[in-house]
N, CA, C and O atoms as a Maestro MAE file, in Angstrom:
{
 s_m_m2io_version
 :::
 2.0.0
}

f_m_ct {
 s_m_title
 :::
 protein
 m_atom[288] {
  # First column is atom index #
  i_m_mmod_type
  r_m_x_coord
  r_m_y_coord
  r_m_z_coord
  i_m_residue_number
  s_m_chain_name
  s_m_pdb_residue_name
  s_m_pdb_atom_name
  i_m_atomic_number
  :::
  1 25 4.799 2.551 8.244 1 A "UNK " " N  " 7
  2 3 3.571 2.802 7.526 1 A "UNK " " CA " 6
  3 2 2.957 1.443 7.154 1 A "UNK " " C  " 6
  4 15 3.776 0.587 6.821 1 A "UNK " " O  " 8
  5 25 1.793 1.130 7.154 2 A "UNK " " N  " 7
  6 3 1.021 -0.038 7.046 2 A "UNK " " CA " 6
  7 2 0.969 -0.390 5.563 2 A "UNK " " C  " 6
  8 15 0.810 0.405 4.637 2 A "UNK " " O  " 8
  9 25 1.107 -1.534 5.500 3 A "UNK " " N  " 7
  10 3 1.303 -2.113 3.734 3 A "UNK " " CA " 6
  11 2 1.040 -3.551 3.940 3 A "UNK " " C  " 6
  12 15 1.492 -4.477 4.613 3 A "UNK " " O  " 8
  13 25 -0.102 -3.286 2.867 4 A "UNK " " N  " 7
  14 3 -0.885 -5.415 2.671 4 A "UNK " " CA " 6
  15 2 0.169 -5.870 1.670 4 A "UNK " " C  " 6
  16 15 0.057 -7.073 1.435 4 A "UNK " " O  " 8
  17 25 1.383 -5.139 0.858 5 A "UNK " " N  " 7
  18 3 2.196 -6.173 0.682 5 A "UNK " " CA " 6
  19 2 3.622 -6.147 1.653 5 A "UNK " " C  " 6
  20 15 4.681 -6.528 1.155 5 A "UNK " " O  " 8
  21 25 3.578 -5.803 2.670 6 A "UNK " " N  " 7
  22 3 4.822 -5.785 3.944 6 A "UNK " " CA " 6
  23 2 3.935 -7.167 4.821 6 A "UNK " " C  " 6
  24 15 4.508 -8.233 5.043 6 A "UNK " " O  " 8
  25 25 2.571 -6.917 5.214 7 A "UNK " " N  " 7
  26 3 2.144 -7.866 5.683 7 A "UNK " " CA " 6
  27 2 1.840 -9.205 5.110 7 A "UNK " " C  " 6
  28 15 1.697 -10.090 5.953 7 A "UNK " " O  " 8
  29 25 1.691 -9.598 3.686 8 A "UNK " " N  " 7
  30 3 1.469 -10.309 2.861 8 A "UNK " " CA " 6
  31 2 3.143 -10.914 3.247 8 A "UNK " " C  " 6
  32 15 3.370 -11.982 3.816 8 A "UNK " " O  " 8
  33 25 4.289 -9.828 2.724 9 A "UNK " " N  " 7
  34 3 5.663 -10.847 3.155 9 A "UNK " " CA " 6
  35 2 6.218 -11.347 4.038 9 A "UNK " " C  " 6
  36 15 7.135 -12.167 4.083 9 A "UNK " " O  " 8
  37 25 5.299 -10.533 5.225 10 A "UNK " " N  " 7
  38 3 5.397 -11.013 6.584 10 A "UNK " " CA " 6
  39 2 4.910 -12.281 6.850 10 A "UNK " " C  " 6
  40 15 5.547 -12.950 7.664 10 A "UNK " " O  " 8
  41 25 3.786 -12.821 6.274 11 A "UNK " " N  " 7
  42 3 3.017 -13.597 6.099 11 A "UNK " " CA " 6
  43 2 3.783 -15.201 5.424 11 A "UNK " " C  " 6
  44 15 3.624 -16.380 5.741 11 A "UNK " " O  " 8
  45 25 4.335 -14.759 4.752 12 A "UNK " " N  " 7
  46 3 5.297 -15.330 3.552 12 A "UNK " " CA " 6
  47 2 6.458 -16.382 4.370 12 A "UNK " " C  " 6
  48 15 6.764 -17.570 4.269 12 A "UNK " " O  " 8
  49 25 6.880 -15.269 5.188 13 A "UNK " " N  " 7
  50 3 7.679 -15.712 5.676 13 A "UNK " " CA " 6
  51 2 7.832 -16.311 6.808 13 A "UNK " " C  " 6
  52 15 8.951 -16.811 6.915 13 A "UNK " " O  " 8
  53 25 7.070 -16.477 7.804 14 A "UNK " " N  " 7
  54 3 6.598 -17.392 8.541 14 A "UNK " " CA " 6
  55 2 5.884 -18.727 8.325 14 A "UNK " " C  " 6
  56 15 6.003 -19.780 8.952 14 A "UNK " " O  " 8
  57 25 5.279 -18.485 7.507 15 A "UNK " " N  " 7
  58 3 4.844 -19.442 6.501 15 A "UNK " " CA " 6
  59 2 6.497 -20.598 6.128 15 A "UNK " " C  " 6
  60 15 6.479 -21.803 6.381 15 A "UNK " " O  " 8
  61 25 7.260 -20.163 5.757 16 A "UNK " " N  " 7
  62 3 8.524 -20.386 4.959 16 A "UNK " " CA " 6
  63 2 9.083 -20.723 5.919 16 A "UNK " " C  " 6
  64 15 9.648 -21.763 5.581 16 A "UNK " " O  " 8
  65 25 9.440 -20.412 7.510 17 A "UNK " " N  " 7
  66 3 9.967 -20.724 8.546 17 A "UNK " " CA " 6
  67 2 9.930 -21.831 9.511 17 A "UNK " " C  " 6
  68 15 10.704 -22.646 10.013 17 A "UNK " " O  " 8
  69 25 8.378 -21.419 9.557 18 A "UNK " " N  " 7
  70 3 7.622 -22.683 10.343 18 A "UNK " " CA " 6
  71 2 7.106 -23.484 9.566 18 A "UNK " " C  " 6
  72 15 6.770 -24.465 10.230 18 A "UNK " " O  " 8
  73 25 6.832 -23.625 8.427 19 A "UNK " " N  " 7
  74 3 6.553 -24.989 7.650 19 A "UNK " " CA " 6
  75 2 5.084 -24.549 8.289 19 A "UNK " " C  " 6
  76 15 4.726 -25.557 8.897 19 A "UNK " " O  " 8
  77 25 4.337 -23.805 8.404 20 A "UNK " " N  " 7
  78 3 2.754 -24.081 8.714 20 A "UNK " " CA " 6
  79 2 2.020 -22.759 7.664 20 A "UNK " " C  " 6
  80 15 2.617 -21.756 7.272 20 A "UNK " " O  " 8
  81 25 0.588 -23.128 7.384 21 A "UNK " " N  " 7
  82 3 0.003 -22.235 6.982 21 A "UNK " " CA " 6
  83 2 0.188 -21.124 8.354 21 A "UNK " " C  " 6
  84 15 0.498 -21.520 9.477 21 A "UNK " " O  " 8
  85 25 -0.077 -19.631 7.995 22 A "UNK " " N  " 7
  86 3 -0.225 -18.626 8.443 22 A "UNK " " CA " 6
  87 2 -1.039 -18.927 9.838 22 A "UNK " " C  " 6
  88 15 -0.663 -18.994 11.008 22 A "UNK " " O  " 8
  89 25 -2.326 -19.081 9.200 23 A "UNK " " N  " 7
  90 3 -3.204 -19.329 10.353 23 A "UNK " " CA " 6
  91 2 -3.105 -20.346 11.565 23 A "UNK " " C  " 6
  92 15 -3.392 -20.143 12.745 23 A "UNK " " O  " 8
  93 25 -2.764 -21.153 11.140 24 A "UNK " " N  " 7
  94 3 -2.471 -22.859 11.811 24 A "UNK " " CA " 6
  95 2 -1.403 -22.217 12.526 24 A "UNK " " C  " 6
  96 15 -1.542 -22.387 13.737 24 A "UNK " " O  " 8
  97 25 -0.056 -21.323 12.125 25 A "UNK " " N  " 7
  98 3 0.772 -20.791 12.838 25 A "UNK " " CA " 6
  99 2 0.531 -19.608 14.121 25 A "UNK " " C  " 6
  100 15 1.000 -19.479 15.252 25 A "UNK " " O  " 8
  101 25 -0.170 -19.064 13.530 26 A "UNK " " N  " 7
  102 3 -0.846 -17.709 14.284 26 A "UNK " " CA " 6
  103 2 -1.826 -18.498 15.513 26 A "UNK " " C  " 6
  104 15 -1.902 -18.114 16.680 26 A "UNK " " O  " 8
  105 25 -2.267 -19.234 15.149 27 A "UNK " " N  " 7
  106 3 -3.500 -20.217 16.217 27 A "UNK " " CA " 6
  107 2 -2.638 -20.728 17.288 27 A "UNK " " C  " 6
  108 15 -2.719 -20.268 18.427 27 A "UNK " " O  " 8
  109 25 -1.522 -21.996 16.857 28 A "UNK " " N  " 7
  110 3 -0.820 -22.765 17.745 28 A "UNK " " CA " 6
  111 2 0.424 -22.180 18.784 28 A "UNK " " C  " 6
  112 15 0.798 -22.560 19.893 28 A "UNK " " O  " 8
  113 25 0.912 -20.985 17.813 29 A "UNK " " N  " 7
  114 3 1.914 -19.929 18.876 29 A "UNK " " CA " 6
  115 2 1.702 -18.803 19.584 29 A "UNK " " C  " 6
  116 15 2.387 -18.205 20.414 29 A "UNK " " O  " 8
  117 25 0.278 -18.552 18.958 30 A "UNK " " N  " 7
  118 3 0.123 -17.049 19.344 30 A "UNK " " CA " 6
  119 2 -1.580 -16.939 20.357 30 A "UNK " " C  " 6
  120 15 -1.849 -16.476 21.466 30 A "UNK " " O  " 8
  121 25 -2.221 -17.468 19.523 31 A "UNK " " N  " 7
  122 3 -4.009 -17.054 20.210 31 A "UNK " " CA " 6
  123 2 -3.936 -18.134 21.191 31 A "UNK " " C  " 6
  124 15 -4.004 -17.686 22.336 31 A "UNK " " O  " 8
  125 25 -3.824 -19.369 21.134 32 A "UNK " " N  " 7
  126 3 -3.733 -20.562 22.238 32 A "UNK " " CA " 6
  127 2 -3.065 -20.760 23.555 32 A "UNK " " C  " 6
  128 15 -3.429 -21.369 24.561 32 A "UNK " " O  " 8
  129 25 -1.754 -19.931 23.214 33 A "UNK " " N  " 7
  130 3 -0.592 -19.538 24.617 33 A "UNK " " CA " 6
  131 2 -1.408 -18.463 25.284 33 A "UNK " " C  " 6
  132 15 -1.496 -18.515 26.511 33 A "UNK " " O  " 8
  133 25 -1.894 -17.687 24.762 34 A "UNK " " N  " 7
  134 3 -2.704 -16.571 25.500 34 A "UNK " " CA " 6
  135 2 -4.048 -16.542 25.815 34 A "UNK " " C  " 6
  136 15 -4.622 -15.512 26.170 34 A "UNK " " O  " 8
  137 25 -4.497 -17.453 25.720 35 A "UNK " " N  " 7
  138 3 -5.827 -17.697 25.990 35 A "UNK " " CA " 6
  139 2 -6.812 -17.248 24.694 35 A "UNK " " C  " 6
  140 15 -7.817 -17.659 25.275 35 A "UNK " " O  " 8
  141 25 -7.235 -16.852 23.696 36 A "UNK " " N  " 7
  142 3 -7.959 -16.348 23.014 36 A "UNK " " CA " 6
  143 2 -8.208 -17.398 21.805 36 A "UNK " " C  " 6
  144 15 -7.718 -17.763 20.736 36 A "UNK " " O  " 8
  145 25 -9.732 -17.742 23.035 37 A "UNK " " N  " 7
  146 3 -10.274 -19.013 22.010 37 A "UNK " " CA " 6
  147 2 -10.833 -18.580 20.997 37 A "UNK " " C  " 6
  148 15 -11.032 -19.426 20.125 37 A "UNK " " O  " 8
  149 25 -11.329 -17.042 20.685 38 A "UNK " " N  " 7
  150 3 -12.004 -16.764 19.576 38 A "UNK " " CA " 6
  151 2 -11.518 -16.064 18.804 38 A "UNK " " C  " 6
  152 15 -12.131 -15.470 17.917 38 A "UNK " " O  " 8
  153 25 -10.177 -16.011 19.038 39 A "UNK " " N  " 7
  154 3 -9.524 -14.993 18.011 39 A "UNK " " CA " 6
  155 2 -8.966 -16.169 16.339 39 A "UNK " " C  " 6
  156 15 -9.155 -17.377 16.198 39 A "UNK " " O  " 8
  157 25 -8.459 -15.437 15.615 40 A "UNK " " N  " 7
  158 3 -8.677 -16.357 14.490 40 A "UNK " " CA " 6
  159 2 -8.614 -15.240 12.866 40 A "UNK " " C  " 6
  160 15 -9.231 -14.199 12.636 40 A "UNK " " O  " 8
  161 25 -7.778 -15.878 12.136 41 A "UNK " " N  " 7
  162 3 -7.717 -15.470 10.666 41 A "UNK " " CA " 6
  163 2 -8.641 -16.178 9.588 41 A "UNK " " C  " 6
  164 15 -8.717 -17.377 9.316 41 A "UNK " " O  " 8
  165 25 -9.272 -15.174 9.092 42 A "UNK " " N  " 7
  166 3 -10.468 -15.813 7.718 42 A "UNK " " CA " 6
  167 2 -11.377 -16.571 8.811 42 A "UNK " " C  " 6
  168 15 -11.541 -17.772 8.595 42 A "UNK " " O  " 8
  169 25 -12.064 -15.959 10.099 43 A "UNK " " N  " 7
  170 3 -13.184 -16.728 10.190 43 A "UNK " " CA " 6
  171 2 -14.609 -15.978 9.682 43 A "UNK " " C  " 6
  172 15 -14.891 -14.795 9.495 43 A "UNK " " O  " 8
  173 25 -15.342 -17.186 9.555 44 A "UNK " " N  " 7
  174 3 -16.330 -17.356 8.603 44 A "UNK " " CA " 6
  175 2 -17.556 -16.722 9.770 44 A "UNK " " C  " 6
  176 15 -18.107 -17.192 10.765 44 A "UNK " " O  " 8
  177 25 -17.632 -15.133 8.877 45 A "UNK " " N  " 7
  178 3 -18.568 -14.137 9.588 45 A "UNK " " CA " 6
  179 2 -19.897 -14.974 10.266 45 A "UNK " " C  " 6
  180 15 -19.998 -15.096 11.486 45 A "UNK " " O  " 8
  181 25 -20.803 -15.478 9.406 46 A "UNK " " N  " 7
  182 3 -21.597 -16.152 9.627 46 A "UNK " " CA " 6
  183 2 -21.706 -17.382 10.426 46 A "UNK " " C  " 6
  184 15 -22.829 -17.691 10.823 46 A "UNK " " O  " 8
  185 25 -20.658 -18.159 10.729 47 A "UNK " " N  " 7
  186 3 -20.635 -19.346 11.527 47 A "UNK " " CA " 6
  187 2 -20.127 -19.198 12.956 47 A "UNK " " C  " 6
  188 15 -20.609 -19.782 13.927 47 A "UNK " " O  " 8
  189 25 -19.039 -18.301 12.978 48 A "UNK " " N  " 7
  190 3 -18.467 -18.272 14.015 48 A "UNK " " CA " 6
  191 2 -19.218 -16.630 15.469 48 A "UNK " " C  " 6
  192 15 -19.393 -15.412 15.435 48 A "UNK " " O  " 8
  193 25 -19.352 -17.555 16.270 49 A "UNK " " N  " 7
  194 3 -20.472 -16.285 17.097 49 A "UNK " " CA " 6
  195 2 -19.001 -14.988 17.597 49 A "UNK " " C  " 6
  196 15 -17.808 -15.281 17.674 49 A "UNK " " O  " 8
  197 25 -19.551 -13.772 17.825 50 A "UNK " " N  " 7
  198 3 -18.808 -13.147 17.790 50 A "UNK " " CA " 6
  199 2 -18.129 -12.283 17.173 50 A "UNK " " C  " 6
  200 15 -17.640 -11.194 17.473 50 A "UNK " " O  " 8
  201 25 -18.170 -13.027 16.109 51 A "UNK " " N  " 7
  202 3 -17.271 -12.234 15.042 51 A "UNK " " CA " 6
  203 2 -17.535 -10.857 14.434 51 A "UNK " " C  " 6
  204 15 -18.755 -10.695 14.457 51 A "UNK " " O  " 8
  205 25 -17.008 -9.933 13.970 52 A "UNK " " N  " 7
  206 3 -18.047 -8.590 13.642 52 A "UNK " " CA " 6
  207 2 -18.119 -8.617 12.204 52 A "UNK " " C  " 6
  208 15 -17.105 -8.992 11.616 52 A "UNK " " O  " 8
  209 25 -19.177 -8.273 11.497 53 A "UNK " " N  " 7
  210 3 -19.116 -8.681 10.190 53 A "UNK " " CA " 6
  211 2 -18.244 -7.583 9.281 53 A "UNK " " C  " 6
  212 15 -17.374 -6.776 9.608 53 A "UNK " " O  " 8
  213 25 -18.869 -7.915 7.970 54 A "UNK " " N  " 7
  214 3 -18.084 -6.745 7.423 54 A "UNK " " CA " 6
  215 2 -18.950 -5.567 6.759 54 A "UNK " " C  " 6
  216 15 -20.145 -5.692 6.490 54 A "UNK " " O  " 8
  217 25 -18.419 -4.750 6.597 55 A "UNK " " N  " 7
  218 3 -19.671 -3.521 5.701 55 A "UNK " " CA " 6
  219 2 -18.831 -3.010 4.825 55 A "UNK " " C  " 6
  220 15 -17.611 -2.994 4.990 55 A "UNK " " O  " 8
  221 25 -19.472 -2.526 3.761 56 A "UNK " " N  " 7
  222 3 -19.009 -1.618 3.059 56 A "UNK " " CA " 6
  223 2 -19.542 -0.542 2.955 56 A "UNK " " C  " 6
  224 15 -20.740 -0.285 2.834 56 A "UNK " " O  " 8
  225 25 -18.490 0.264 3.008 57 A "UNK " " N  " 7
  226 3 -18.957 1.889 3.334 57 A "UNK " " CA " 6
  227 2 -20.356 2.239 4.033 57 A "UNK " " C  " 6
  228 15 -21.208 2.994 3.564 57 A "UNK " " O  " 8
  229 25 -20.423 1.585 5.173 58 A "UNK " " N  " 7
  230 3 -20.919 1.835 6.808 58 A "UNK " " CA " 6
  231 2 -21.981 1.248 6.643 58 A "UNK " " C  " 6
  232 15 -22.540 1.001 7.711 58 A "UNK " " O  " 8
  233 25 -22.942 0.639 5.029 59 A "UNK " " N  " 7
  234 3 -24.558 -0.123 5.505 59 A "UNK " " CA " 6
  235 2 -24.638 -1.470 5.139 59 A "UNK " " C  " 6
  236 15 -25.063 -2.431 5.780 59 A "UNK " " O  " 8
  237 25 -23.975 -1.369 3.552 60 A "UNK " " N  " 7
  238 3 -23.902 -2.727 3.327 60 A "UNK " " CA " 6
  239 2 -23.052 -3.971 3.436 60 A "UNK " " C  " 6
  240 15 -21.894 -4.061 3.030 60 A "UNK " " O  " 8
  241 25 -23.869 -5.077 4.126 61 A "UNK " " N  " 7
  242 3 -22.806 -6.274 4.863 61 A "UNK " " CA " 6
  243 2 -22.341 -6.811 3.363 61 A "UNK " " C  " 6
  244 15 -22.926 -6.905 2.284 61 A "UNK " " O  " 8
  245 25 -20.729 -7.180 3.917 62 A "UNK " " N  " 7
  246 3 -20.261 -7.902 2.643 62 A "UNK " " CA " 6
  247 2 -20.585 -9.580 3.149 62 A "UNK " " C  " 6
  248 15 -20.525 -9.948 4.322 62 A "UNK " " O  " 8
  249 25 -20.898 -10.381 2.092 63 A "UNK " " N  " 7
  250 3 -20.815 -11.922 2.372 63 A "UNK " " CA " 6
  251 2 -19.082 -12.607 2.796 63 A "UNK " " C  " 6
  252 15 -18.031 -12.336 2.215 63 A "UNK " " O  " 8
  253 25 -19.278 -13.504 3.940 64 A "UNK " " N  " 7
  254 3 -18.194 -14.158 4.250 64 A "UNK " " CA " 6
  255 2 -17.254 -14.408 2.976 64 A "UNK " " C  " 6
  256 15 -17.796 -14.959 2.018 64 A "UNK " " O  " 8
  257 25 -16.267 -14.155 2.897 65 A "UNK " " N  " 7
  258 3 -14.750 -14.353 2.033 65 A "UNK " " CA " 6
  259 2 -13.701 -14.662 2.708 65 A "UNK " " C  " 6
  260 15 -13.583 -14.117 3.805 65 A "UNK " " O  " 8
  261 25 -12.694 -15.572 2.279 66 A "UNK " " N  " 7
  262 3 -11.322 -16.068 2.583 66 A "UNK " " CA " 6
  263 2 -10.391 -14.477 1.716 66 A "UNK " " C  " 6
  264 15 -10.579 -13.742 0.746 66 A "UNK " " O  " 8
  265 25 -9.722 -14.587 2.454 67 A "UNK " " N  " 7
  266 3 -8.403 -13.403 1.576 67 A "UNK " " CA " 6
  267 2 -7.016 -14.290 1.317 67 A "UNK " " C  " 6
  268 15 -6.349 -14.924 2.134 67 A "UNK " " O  " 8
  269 25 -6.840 -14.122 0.016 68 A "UNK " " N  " 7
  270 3 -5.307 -15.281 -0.469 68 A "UNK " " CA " 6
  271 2 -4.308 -14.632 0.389 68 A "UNK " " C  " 6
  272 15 -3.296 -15.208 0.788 68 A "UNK " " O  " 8
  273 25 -4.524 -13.789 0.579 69 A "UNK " " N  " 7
  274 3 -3.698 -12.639 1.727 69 A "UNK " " CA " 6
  275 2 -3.674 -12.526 3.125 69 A "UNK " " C  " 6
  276 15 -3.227 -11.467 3.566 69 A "UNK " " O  " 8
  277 25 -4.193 -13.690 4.215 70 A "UNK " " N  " 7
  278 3 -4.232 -13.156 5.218 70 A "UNK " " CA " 6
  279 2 -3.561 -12.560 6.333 70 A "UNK " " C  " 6
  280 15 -4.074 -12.069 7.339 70 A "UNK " " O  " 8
  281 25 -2.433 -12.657 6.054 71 A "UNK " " N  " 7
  282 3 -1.480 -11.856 7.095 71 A "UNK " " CA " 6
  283 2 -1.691 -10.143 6.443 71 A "UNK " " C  " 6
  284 15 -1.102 -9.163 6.899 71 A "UNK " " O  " 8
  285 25 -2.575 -10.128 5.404 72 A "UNK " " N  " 7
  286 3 -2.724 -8.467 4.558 72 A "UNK " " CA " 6
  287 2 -3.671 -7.929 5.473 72 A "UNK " " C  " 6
  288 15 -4.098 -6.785 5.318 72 A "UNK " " O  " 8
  :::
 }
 m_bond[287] {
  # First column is bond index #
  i_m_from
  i_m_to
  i_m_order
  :::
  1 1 2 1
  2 2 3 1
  3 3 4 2
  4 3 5 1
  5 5 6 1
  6 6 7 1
  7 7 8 2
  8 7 9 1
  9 9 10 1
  10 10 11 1
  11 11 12 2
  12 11 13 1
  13 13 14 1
  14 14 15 1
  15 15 16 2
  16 15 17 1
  17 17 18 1
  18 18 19 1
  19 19 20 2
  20 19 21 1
  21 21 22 1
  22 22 23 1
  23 23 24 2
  24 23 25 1
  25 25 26 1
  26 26 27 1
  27 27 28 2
  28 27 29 1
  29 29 30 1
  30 30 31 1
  31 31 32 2
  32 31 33 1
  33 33 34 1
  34 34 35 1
  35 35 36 2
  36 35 37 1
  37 37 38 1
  38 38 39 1
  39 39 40 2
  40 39 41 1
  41 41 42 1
  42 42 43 1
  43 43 44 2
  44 43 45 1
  45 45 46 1
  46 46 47 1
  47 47 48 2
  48 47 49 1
  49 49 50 1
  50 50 51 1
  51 51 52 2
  52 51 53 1
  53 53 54 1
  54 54 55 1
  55 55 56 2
  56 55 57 1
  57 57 58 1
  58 58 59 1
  59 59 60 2
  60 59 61 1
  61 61 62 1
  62 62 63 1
  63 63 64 2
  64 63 65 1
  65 65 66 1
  66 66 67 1
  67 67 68 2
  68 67 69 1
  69 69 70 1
  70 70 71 1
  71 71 72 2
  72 71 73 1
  73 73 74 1
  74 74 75 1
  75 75 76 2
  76 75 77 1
  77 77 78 1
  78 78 79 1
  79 79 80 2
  80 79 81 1
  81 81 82 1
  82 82 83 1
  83 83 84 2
  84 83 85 1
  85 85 86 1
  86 86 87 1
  87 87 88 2
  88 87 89 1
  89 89 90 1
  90 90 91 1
  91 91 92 2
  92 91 93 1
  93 93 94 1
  94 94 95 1
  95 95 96 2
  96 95 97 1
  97 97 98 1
  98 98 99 1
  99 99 100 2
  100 99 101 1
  101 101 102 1
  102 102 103 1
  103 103 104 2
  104 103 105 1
  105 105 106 1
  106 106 107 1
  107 107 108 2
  108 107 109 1
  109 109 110 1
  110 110 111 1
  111 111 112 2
  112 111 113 1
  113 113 114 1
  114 114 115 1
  115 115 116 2
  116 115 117 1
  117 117 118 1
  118 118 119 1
  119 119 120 2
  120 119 121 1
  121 121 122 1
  122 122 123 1
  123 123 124 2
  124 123 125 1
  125 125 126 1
  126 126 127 1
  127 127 128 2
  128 127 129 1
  129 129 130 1
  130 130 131 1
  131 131 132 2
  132 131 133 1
  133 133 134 1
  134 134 135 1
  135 135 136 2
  136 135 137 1
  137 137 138 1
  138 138 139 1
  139 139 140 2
  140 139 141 1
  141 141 142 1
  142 142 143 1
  143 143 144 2
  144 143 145 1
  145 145 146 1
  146 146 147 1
  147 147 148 2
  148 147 149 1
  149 149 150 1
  150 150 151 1
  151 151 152 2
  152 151 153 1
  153 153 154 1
  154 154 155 1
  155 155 156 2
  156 155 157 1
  157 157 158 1
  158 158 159 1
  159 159 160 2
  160 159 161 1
  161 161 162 1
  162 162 163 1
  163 163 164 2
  164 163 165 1
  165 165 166 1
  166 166 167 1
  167 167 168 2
  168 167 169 1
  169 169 170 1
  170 170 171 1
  171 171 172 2
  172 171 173 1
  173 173 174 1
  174 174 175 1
  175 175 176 2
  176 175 177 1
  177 177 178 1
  178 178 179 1
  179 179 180 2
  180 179 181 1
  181 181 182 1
  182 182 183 1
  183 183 184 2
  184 183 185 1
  185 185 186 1
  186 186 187 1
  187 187 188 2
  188 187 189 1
  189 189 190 1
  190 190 191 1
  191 191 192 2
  192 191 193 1
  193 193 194 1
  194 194 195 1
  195 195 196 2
  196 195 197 1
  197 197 198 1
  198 198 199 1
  199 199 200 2
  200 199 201 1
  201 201 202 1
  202 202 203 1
  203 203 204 2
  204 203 205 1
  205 205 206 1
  206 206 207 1
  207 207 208 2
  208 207 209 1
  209 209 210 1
  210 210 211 1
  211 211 212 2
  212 211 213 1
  213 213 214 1
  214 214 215 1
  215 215 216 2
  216 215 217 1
  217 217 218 1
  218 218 219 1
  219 219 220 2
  220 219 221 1
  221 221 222 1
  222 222 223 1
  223 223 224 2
  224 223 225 1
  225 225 226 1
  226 226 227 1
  227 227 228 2
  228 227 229 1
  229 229 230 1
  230 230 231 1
  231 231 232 2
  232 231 233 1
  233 233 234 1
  234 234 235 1
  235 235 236 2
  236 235 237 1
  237 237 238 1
  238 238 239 1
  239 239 240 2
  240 239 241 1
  241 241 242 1
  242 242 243 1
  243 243 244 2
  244 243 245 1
  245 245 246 1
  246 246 247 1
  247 247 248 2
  248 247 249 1
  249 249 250 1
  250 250 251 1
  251 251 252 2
  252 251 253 1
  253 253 254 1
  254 254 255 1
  255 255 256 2
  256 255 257 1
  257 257 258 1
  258 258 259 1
  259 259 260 2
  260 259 261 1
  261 261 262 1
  262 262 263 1
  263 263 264 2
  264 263 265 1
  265 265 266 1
  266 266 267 1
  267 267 268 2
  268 267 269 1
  269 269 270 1
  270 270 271 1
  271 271 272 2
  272 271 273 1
  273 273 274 1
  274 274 275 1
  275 275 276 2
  276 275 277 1
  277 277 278 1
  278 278 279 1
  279 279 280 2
  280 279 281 1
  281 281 282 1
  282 282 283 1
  283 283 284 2
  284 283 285 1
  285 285 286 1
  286 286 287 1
  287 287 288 2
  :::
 }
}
């Protein structure tokens, strides 16, 4: 069953393993070996092309945010 604090410790702990932030980890082992130049954690809706934004409850766009959580 899906849980932002299972993924948050998931998060945690790779973090704790590899000595790298989450992302920096997720980028250099995972999106880069496989080709996926645009894939990416906390990118910035507005800067980065591609990206799909966010809505809340189906009209209104939320403004770009970082999550202290991103493996959540």
């Amino acid at each position: 069953m899906y849980s932002n604090v299972g993924f948050g410790l998931l998060g945690h702990a790779v973090e704790t393993v590899s000595g790298k932030e989450l992302c920096t980890y997720l980028k250099e082992a995972i999106f880069d070996p496989l080709g996926l130049s645009t894939a990416g954690v906390n990118l910035a809706v507005n800067e980065t092309p591609g990206v799909a934004k966010r809505y809340f409850y189906g009209s209104q766009k939320l403004p770009d945010y970082d999550s202290e959580t991103p493996a959540a």
